[in-house]
Every structure is written in structure tokens, then in C-alpha cells.
C-alpha positions as CSV (number, residue, x, y, z in Angstrom):
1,X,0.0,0.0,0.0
2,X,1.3,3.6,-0.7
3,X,2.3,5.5,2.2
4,X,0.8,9.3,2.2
5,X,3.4,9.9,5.8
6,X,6.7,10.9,5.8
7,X,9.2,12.7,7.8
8,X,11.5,15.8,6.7
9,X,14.4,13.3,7.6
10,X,13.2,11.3,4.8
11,X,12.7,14.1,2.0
12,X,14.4,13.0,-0.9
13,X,12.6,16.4,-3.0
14,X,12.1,19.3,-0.8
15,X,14.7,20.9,1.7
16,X,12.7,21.6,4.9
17,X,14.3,24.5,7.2
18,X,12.7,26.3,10.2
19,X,14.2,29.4,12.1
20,X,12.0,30.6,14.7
21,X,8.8,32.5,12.8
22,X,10.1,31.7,9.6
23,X,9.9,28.4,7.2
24,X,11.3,27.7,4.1
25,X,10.8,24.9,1.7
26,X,13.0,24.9,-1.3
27,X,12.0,22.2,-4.1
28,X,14.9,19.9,-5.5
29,X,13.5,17.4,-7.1
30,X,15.9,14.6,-6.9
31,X,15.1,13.4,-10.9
32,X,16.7,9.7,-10.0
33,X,13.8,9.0,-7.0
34,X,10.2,9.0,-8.9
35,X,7.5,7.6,-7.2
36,X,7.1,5.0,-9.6
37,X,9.5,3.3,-12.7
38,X,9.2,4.3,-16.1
39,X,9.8,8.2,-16.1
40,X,12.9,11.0,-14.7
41,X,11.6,13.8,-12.8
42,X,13.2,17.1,-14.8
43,X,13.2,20.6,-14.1
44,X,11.6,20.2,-11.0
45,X,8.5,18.5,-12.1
46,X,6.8,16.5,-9.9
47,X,4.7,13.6,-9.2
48,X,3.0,12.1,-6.1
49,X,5.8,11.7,-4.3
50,X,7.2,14.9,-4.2
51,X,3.0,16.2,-3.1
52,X,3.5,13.7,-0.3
53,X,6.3,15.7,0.5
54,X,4.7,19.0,0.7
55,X,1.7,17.6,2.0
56,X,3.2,16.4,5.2
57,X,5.5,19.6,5.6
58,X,2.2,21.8,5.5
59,X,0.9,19.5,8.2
60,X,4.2,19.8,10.4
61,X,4.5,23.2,10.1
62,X,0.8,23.1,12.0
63,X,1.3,21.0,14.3
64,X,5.1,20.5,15.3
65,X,6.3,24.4,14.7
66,X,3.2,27.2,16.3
67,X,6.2,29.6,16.3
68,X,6.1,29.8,12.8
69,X,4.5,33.1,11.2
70,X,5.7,33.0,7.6
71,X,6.3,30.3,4.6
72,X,8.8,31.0,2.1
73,X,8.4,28.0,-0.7
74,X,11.5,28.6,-3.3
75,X,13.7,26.2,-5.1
76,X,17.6,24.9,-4.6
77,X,17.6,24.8,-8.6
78,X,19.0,27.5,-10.9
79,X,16.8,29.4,-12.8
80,X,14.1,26.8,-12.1
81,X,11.7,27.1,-9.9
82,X,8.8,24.5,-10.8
83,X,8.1,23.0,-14.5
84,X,4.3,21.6,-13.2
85,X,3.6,18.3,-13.4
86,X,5.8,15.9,-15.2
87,X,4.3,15.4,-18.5
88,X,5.6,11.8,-18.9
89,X,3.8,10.4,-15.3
90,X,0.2,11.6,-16.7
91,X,0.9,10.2,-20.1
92,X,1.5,6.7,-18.5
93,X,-0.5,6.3,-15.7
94,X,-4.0,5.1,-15.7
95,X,-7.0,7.4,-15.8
96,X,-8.6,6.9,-12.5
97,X,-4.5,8.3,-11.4
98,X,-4.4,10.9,-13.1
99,X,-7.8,12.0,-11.6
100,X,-6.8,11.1,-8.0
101,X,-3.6,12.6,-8.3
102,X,-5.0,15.7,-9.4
103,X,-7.5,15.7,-6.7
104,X,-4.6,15.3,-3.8
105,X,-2.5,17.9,-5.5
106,X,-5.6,20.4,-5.3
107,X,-6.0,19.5,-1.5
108,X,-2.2,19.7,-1.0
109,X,-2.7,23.3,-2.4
110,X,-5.5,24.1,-1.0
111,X,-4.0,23.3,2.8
112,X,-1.6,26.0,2.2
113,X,-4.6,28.4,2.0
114,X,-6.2,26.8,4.9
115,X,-2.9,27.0,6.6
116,X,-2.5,31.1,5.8
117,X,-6.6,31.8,6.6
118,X,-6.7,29.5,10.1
119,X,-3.4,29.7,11.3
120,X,-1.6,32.8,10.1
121,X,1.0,31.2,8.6
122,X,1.9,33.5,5.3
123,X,2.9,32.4,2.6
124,X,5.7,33.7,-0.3
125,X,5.9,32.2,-3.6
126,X,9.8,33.3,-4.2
127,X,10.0,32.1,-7.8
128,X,13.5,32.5,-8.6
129,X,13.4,31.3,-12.4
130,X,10.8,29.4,-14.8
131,X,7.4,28.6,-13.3
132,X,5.2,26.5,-15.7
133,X,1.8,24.6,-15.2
134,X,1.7,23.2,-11.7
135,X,4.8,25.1,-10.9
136,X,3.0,28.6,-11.2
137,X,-0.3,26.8,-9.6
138,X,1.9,25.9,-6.7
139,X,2.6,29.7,-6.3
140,X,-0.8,31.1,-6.8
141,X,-1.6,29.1,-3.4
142,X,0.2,31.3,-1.8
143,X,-0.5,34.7,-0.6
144,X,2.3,36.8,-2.1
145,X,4.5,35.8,-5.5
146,X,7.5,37.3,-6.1
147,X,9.5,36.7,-9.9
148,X,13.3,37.1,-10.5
149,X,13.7,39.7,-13.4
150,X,16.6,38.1,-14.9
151,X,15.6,38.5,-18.5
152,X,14.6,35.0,-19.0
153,X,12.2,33.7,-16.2
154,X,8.6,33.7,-16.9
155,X,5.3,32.1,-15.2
156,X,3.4,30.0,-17.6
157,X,0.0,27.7,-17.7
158,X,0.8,26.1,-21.5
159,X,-1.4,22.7,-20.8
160,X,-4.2,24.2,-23.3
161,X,-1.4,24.4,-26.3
162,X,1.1,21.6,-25.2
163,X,-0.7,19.1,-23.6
164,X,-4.6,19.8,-24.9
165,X,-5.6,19.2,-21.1
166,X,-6.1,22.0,-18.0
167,X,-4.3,23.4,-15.6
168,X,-5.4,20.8,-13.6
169,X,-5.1,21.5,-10.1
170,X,-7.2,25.1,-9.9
171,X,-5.1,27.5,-12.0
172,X,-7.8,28.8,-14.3
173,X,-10.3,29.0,-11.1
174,X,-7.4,31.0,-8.9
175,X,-6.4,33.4,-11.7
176,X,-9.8,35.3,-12.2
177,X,-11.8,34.2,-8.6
178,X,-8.4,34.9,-6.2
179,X,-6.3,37.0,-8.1
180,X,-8.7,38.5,-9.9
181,X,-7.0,38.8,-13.5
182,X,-9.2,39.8,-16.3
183,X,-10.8,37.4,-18.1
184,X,-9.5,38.3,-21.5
185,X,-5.8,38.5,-19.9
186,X,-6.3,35.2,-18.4
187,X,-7.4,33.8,-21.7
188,X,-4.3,35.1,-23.5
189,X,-2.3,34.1,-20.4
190,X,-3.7,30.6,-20.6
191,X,-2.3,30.2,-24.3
192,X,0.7,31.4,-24.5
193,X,3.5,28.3,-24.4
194,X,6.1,30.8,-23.6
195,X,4.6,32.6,-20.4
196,X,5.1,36.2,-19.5
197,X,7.7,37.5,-17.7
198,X,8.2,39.6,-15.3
199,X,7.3,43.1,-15.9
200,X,4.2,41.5,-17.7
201,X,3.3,39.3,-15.5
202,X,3.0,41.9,-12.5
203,X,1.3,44.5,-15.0
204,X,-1.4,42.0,-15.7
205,X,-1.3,40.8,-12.0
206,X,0.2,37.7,-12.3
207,X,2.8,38.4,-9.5
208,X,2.8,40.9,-6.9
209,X,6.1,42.3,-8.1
210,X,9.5,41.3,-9.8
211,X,13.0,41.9,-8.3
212,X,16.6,41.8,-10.2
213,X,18.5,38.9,-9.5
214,X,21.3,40.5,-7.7
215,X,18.9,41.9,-4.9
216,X,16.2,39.0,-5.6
217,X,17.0,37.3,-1.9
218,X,17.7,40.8,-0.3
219,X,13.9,42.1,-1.1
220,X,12.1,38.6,-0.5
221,X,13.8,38.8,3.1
222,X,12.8,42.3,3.9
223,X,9.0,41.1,2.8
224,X,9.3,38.2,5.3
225,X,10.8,40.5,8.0
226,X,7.3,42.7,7.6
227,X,5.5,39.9,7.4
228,X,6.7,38.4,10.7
229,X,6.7,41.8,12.5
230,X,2.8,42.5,11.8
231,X,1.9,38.7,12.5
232,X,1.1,37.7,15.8
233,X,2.5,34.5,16.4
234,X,0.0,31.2,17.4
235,X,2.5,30.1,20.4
236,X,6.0,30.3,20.8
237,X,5.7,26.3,21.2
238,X,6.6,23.6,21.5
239,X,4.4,21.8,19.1
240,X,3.7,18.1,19.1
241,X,5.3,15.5,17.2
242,X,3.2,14.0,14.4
243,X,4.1,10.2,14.6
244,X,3.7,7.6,11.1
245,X,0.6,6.7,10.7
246,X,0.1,3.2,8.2
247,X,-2.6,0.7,8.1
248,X,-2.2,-2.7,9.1
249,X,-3.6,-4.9,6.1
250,X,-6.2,-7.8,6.9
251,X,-7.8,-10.7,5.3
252,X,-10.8,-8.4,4.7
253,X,-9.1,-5.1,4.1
254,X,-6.9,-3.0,6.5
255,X,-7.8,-1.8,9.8
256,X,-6.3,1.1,12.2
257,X,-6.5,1.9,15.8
258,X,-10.3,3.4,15.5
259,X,-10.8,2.9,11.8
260,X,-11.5,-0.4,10.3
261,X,-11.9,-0.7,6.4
262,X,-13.8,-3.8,5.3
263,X,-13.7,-4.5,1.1
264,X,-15.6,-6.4,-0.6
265,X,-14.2,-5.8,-4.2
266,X,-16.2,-8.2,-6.2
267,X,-19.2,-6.3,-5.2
268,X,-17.1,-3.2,-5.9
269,X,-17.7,-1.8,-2.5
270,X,-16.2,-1.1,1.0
271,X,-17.2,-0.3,4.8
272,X,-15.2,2.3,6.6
273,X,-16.5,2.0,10.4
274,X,-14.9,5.1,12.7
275,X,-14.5,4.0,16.4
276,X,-15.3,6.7,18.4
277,X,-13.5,7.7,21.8
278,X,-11.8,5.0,23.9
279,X,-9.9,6.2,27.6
280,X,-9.5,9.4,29.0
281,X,-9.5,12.1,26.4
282,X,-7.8,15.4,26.7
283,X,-10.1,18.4,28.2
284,X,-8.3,21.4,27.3
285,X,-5.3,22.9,25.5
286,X,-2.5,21.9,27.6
287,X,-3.7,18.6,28.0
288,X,-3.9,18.2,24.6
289,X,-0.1,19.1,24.3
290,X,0.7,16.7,26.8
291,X,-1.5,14.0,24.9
292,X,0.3,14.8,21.2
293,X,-0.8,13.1,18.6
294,X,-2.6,10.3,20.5
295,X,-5.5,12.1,21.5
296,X,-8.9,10.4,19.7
297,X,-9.5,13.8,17.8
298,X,-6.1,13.6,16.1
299,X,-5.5,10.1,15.7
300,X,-8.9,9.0,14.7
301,X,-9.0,12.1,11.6
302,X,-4.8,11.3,10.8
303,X,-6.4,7.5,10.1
304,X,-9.5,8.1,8.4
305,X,-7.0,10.8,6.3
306,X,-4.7,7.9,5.6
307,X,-7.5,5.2,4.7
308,X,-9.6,7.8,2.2
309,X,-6.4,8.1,0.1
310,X,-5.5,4.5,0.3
311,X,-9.6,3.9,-1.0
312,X,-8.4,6.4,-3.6
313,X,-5.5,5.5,-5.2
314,X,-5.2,1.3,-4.5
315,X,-8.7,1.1,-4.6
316,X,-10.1,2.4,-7.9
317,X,-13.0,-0.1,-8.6
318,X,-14.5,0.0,-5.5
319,X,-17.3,2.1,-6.1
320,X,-19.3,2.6,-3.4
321,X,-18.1,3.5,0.6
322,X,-20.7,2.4,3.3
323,X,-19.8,4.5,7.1
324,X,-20.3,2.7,9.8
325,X,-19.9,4.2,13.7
326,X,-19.3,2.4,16.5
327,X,-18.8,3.8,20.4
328,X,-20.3,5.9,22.7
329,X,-22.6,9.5,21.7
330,X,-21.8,10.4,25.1
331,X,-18.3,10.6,25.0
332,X,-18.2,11.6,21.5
333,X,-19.9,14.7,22.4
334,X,-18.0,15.5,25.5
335,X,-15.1,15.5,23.8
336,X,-16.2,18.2,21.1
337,X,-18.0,20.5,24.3
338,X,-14.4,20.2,25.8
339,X,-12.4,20.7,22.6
340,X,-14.9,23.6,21.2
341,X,-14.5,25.3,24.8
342,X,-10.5,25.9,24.1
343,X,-10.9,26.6,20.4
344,X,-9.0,29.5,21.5
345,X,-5.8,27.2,22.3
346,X,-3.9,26.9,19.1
347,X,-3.6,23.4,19.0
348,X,-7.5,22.7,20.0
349,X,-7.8,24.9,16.7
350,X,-5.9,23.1,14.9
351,X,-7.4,20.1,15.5
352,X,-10.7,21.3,14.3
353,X,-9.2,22.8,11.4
354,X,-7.9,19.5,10.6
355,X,-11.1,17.9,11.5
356,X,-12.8,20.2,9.2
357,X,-10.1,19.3,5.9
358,X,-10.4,15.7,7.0
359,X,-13.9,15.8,6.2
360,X,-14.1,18.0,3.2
361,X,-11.7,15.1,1.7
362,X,-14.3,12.6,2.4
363,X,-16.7,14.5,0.6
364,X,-14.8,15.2,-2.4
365,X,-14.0,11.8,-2.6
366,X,-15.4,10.4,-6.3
367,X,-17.0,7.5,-5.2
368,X,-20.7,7.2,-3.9
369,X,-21.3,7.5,-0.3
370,X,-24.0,5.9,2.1
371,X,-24.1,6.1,5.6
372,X,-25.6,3.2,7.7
373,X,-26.8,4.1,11.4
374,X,-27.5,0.8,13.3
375,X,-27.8,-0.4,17.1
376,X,-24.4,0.6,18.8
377,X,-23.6,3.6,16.0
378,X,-21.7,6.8,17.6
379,X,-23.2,8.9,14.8
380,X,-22.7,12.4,17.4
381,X,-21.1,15.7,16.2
382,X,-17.5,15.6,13.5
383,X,-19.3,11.4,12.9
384,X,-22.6,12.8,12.3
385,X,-20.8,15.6,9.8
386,X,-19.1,12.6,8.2
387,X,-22.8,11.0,7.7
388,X,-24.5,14.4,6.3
389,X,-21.4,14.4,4.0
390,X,-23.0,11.0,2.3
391,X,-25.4,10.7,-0.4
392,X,-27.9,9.2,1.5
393,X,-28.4,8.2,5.1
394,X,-30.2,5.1,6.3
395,X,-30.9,4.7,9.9
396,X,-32.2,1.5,11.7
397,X,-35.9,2.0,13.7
398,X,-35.6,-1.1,16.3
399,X,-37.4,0.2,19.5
400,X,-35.5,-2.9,20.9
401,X,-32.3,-1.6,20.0
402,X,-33.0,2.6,19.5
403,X,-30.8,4.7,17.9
404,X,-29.8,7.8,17.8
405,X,-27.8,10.7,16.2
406,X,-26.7,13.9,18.0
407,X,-25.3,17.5,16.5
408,X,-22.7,19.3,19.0
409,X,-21.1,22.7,18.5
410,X,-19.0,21.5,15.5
411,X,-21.9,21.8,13.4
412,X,-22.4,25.7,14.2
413,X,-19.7,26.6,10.9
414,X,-16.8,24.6,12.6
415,X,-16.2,22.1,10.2
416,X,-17.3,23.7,6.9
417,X,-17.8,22.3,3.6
418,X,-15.7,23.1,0.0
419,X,-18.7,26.1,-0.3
420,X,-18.2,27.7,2.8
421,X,-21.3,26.6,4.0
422,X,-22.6,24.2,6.8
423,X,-23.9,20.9,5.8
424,X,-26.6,21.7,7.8
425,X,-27.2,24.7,5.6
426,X,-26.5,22.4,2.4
427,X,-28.7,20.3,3.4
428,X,-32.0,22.6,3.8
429,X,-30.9,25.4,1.2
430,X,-35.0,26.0,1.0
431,X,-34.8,26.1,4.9
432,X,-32.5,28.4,6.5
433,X,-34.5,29.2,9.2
434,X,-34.7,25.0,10.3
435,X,-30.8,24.4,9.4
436,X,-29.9,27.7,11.8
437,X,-32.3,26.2,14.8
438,X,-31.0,23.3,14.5
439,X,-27.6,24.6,14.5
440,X,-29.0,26.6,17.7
441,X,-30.8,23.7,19.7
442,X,-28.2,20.9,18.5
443,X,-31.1,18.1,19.0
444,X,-30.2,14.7,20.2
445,X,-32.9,12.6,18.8
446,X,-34.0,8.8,17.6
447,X,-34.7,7.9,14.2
448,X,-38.7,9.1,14.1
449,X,-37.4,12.5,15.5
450,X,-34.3,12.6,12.7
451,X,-36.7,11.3,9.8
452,X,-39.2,14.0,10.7
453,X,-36.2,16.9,11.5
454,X,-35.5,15.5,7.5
455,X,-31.9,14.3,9.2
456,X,-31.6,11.1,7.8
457,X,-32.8,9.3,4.1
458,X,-34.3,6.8,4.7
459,X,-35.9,5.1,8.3
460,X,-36.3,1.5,8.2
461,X,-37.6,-0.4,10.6
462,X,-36.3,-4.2,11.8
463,X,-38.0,-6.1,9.4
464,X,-37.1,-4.2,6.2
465,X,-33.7,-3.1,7.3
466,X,-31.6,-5.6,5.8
467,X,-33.4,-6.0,2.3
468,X,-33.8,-1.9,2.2
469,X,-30.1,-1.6,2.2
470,X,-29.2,-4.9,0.1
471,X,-31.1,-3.1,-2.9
472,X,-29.5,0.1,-2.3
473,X,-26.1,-1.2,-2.4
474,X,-27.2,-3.7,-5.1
475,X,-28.6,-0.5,-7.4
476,X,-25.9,1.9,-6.7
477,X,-23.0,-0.5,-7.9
478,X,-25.0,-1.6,-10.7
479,X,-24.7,2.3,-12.2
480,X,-22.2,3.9,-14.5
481,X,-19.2,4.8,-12.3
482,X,-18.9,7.9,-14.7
483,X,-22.6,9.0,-14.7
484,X,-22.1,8.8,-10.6
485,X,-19.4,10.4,-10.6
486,X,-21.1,13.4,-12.1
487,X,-24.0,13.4,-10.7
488,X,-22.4,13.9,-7.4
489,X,-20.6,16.1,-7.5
490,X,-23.4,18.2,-9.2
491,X,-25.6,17.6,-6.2
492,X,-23.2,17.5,-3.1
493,X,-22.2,21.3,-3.3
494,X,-25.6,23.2,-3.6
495,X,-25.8,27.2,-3.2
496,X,-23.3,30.1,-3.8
497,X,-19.9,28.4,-4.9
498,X,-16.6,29.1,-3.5
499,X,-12.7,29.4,-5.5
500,X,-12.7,25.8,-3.7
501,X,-15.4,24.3,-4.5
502,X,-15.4,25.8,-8.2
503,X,-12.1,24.2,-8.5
504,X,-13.1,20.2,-7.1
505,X,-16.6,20.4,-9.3
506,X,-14.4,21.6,-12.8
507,X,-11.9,18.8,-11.9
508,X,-14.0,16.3,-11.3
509,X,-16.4,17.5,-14.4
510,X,-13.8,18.7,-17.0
511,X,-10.6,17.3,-16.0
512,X,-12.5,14.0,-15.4
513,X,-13.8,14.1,-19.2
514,X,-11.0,15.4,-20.9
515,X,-8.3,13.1,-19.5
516,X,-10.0,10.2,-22.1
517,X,-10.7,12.3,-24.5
518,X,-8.1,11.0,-27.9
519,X,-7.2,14.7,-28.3
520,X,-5.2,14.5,-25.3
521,X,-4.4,10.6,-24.4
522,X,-5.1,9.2,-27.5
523,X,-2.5,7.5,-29.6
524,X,-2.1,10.9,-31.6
525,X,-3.0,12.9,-28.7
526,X,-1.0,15.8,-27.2
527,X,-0.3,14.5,-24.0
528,X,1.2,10.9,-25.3
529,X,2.9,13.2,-28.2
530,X,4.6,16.0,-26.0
531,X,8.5,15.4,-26.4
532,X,8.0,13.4,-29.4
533,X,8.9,15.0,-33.0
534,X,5.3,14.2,-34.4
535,X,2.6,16.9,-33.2
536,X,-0.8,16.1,-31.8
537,X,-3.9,15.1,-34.5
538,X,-6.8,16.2,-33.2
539,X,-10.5,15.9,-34.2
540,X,-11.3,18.8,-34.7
541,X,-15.4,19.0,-34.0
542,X,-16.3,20.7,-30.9
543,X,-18.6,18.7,-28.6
């Protein structure tokens, strides 16, 4: 199985250095160490291995470094800061990878701007040559960009002419909805295989400004010396230490301390069950520090983290994921009073913000989800987010063996979705009024009380449970995996859209479509023929 942890000890592509309030990650892609055979990682391009990287630096700097008030992300190479994606990875790998890999990309990204808007950390794009595709999409996550003016360095999104594919992970969506470039700029941006350079580029607001080379390090430190003077710092520290985190692989899957996957791949479908809280659980900040990273509202998220990716990427024709609780509502929702109360405590907000992102990956998931809420289920507060997260929820109605589901104060805009919005909110877009009482009264109730408060799907009762569900399951699997995979993302995300959620719903719609398209990975298409002498043939009719 892959493994999505790592430690900065163990980089072989980024060089990882913290001073007191500043960070720096400089990308040097080691071209001999790709995450898989068959291609050499040049000019800084990067695959999966090298997001891994980032991914778990972003999540360190959180966690292990609360001193930190500023990012710098730069590269060790000359005149090279990123050259995107490397070209020869997509044109090899398998569809449902390319997809996935785009999709953790875009959360890698995307937890650098969670990382600047809930924890403070800035962040400096110090591009100190070429920027192309995902190299210049790597810097417009972050707050400020800064270009060398050497003559010769430009920033560049040439996927349209070179590859006949996107900028795949939220360029197009960033340049007009965060940096607000004109549309017809963005268009003649978007084109050009070349790029624009630096007095250009910050004329059409590509950059926030240029600097020569010979005072290029000079002005980016004098930025990050204002930056750390005007931003209050989260703690002077210590952190805690993030430890690995890998699943232990069964006859019937792979299971974790309080997550438990169950596949059944000939049926094309899986159960994730989430254990909720077991022993004493921290009760505020300082205890959590003492607890680290073994705490229940760490480790539990870090697992189910771990196990979405692994359904992701090893996992690719299991269509359907059933969640399944198991535990106690009491101690689910003490836990959440308790950590809610010390929000203020940097590392209780960091666990919720983690929380939140853990559950906005669950969602954005590409696979149908169902929740199942049965005798013995812990389906209370960040679980019961989990469940509204699903496409449908079925709950058991056995007066024998009551259930029940329970909202806490993570539901009041805590852990929100892609859109900004509560899933509360999402859910009952026609009824503000009932999702903000409920939000308000955060009812504890059994499934009559859910089914009328229009909480669940579907109430069964003892009898019908078992054959209400089998033709569910039976139904959904039997359905296109593409037509799904549309149609949910259409209808997960309703309302107002967000730069977030615009980006995951044109991934998973147009990236998704024109990935198999034979203009861009068919035998003569311009992905499979980029670095070859012969140019892309492409049909020319416009669907």
C-alpha cells in the first residue's frame, strides 16, 4: 500500500528549514527517485511523491512548529523554480490516477490556503526562475508571489497548447476568482507556451512584483521580516510530534486503531467503520499538548485521512463507501463541548481545522457514499458531519435496539464544507431558518425524531432493514461509475460556490472528461505526443 506519511528526515525532493517565525521549503527534485519506474523527474516536475512531501510539511509546520508566522516556498535549482507536473507520469498512468492525483494535488494546495486563513501562517511564492503549469499553480496558493527579473524567467500555464488538457489543479479558477485577473488577460495568459515575464506578468497581475536577480533574496527577506513583525504568532511552542501513521492490512481489508476498512471488491464496495472515543480524552489545550498526537480527535482524523487516500488510489473499482460508527454519543460529544470550549488554544484549533479538511476530503471523494446508522452507532457531532457528508443516510428504527444521532457545537460553521457553507445549511438550502435552529438547539434525537427533522434518508424499521439496504447497495453499484461520478458532485455542493469548491466540481467534471478524450491521451493525442517530434492530431469537432 502507498504510504501518504513521511518525515523531513526522509525528504528526498524538498529541503525543509525552520528558524524561529520563519519556514522555508526549497524544491529539489531529486530526478533519480520517482514515485514510480518508467519516467525521470526534470526541471523540478513533480509527481506524487514529491506532493507527499509537501503535504506532510504543510501539516508539520501546524502541528510541530506554532512559532512559525511566515512560509517561504523557493527552489535549490538555478533558474528553475517548478516546470508543473511531469508530462511523462500523466501520459502513463491510468485514468482513475491521473484524476486522483489531481484531486490530492488540489488538497495539498488548498491546505496551504487553509494554513494562511486559520493559522496565520503566510505564505511567499519566491520564484526564482521558470514557473510552468503546476509550478506557477503551486505559487498562486500562496499569498504573495514574487519573480526574479533576470531577462529569461517567466510564469506560464501552457497545458491548453502543449498538452490539450487544464491546468489541472485550480489554475484557471485561482487566476480570475483569487487573483482577480481579467478574463480576456487570463485567456491570453492561458495560451501562451512561452509565459510572460516579469514586468508583464505583475502588469497583468500575475505576481505581486518582480525583483533583479542581484537583490532578488535581499527584497524577499525584507518582505518576510514585515511579514513576521505585523503577524502575531500562534505560540511560541513547543508543538507536538506527528508520529507515522500506516494501516495494518487484513484478510478483509486494513484496519487502524479506530478505523476499520472492510472491502468487498467483487461487489465493488467497502465499509469504513470510525470508532469513536476509547480512555481518558484530553479536556483542554494543555492537555492536549501533553496527549500529542494520541488524543482520539487527532488520531482517529490522521487514520481516516490515511484510509480515504488509500480507497483512492489502491482502490479504484470499489465504487461505493458504506460509514459505519461504532462507540459511545456520550463521549463523542464530551469530547467536542471540551475541545470547542478551548478553540481558543492553538492546538485545539488546529485540530478542528484538521477535522474540518479531513472531512471536506471525504466528501470530495469520487466515489458514492451511504451512511448506515444501526444499534451501537456513535453517529454524534464531526461522525454525524461525516454521515450528512454522504449521499444518502439510512438509519435503523428497532425500539429494541434505539438509535440515535446527536449535533454538537462543531456543526455551528466549525467544520465547513468546500462552499463555505454548513452541511446543515446544504442540506436545507430551501430552509435556513430549520438548518440555523438546529444549529441553535443541537437536538439529540432517535430515528422518528431525525426522519421528521428531514436528518436522515431513509428510516427502516427491523423487518425491512436488511433488504432496504441490500437493494440500495445492489442498485448503486449496478450504475455507470462515470454518470455517478457526475452526478455527485453536481448535487453535493448546492448554493453560492466558493474558488474551492469551483475548483473540485471543474476537476471532477472537466478534467475527469478530458483526461479520455483522444485529443489528449489518445494514440495521436498531445499529451502521449509531448516530447515526441510528431505533433498532436486532433478531431477537430467541438462537442
Amino acid at each position: 500500500m502507498i504510504s501518504f506519511h513521511t518525515h523531513p528526515d526522509q525528504y528526498r525532493h524538498w529541503k525543509f528549514q525552520v528558524e524561529g517565525a520563519e519556514a522555508r521549503l526549497s524544491l529539489q527534485v531529486d530526478p533519480e527517485h520517482p514515485f514510480s519506474d518508467g519516467y525521470e523527474l526534470k526541471m523540478n516536475s513533480y509527481d506524487l511523491g514529491v506532493d507527499i512531501e509537501l503535504q506532510d510539511a504543510v501539516q508539520r509546520l501546524r502541528f510541530e512548529h506554532p512559532q512559525v508566522k511566515v512560509l517561504v516556498i523557493s527552489s535549490a535549482v538555478d533558474r528553475t523554480f517548478c516546470a508543473g507536473a511531469n508530462i511523462p507520469m500523466l501520459a502513463s498512468s491510468t485514468h482513475p490516477f491521473k484524476v486522483n492525483f489531481c484531486k490530492f494535488t488540489n488538497e495539498t494546495r488548498l491546505s496551504l490556503e487553509d494554513a494562511s486563513r486559520h493559522s496565520g501562517i503566510r505564505t511567499i511564492a519566491a520564484l526564482n526562475g521558470l514557473a510552468a503549469g503546476g509550478g506557477y499553480e503551486l505559487a498562486i496558493a500562496c499569498d504573495e508571489i514574487y519573480l526574479v527579473d533576470d531577462g529569461n524567467s517567466a510564469v506560464s500555464l501552457p497545458e491548453v497548447p502543449l498538452l490539450g488538457v487544464l491546468p489541472g489543479t485550480g489554475g484557471l479558477t485561482r487566476l480570475v476568482d483569487k487573483r482577480k485577473v481579467r478574463r480576456d488577460l487570463a485567456d491570453m495568459f492561458s495560451t501562451l507556451v512561452e509565459g510572460v515575464r516579469a514586468k508583464k506578468a505583475k502588469a497583468w497581475d500575475l505576481i505581486d512584483d518582480s525583483f533583479p536577480k542581484s537583490r532578488f533574496d535581499e527584497k524577499i527577506g525584507e518582505r518576510v521580516a514585515a511579514l513576521v513583525e505585523s503577524n502575531p504568532a500562534r505560540s511560541e511552542g513547543p508543538g507536538i510530534t506527528l508520529s507515522p501513521i500506516s494501516p495494518r492490512e487484513t484478510e478483509g481489508g486494513f484496519r487502524y486503531e479506530y478505523i476499520d476498512v472492510e472491502l468487498d471488491t467483487p461487489q465493488r464496495r467497502a465499509t469504513v467503520t470510525v470508532k469513536g472515543p476509547s480512555g481518558k480524552q484530553p479536556t483542554n489545550g494543555e492537555e492536549y499538548l501533553q496527549a500529542g498526537d494520541s488524543s482520539w480527535a487527532i488520531q482517529a482524523f490522521r487514520e481516516l485521512d490515511d484510509a480515504i487516500c488509500q480507497l483512492r488510489f489502491e482502490f479504484p473499482e470499489v465504487g461505493l463507501l458504506l460509514l459505519k460508527t461504532s462507540g459511545d454519543i456520550d463521549t463523542v460529544l464530551q469530547v467536542e463541548q471540551d475541545l470547542v470550549a478551548a478553540k481558543d488554544h492553538w492546538l485545539c484549533n488546529e485540530i478542528l481545522a484538521f477535522m474540518a479538511r479531513t472531512i471536506r476530503r471525504w466528501e470530495l471523494t469520487g466515489r458514492s457514499l451511504f451512511a448506515l446508522i444501526e444499534a451501537g452507532s456513535a453517529f454524534a457531532g464531526s461522525l454525524f458531519e461525516l454521515a450528512l457528508a454522504c449521499d444518502r443516510i439510512y438509519m435503523l428504527d428497532d425500539p429494541d435496539h434505539p438509535c440515535e444521532v446527536a449535533l454538537s457545537p462543531v456543526s455551528r460553521g466549525l467544520l465547513p464544507m468546500s462552499s463555505g457553507l454548513t452541511r446543515l445549511h446544504n442540506r436545507f438550502l430551501a430552509k435556513p431558518d430549520h438548518a440555523a435552529r438546529l444549529a441553535q438547539e443541537l437536538p439529540r434525537v432517535d430515528g422518528p425524531d431525525a426522519d421528521e427533522l428531514g436528518l436522515i434518508t431513509v428510516l427502516a424499521d427491523d423487518i425491512d432493514w436488511e433488504d432496504e439496504v441490500r437493494i440500495a447497495i445492489e442498485e448503486r453499484v449496478s450504475l455507470s461509475p462515470d454518470a455517478l461520478t457526475g452526478m455527485e458532485a453536481s448535487l453535493r455542493f448546492g448554493g453560492a460556490e466558493t474558488c474551492d469548491s469551483k475548483i473540485f466540481g471543474r476537476l471532477s467534471a472537466w478534467q475527469n472528461w478530458i483526461f479520455i478524450r483522444p485529443n489528449a491521451t489518445g494514440e495521436e493525442g498531445a499529451l502521449v505526443r509531448y516530447g515526441h517530434p510528431e505533433s498532436a492530431r486532433f478531431d477537430w469537432r467541438r462537442t
